[in-house]
C-alpha angles and dihedrals in degrees: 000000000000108000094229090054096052111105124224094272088066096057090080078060093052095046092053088042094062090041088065093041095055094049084051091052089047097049092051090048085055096043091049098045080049082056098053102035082059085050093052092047091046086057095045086054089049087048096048080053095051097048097048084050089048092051109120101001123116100248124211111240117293108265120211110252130281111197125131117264113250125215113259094268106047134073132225108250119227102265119232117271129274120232116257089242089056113129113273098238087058094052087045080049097051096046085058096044081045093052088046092045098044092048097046083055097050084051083057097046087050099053087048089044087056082036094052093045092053090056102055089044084062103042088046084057089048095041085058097048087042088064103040088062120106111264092226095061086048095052092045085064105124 
């Protein structure tokens, strides 16, 4: 049915619609910020590698990192491991593509954390109108 075609005694519908859309929307902010929180954790543990590896050994200079930039809604994955024996001037490469990585994915976190608030703001509004309806409009809901 076209929205603009629905009569007043949809709009009950509509309200408990969103209201199912919105919760959608909340429960794959928080499954997405899970995903990347185990992403991050995965990169911490391969840091914590690199930088045992790295102990007592003269390190070349620190580089700036190199890693690829990522659209706005998507999130760097943990790369696979290096071999203990790697160069050293490709594990000094990877704790600073690590670090970058890492911070890029706590700022989306962040942003889904805000994202995610927002939405339960919103489906605690429409909770509470939900309720103050009249039972016997809910109930005429086809």
């Amino acid at each position: 049915m076209h929205l603009a075609l629905a009569s007043r005694d949809d709009i009950p519908a509509f309200k408990i619609l969103a209201f199912y859309v919105v919760a959608e929307a909340s429960s794959a902010t928080q499954i997405e910020m899970k995903s990347i929180a185990d992403e991050i954790d995965k990169m911490k543990n391969q840091k914590i590698e690199v930088q045992k590896t790295l102990e007592g050994k003269e390190q070349p200079p620190a580089t700036m990192s190199k890693v690829r930039a990522i659209g706005p809604n998507d999130y760097y994955r943990a790369p696979a491991s290096l071999a203990a024996d790697a160069p050293l001037p490709q594990l000094v490469q990877r704790l600073a593509d690590l670090g970058a990585m890492s911070d890029a994915n706590q700022n989306r976190v962040h942003s889904l954390m805000s994202e995610k608030s927002q939405f339960d703001t919103r489906l605690s509004t429409m909770f509470t109108k939900i309720a103050q309806m009249d039972l016997s409009t809910l109930l005429s809901i086809k």
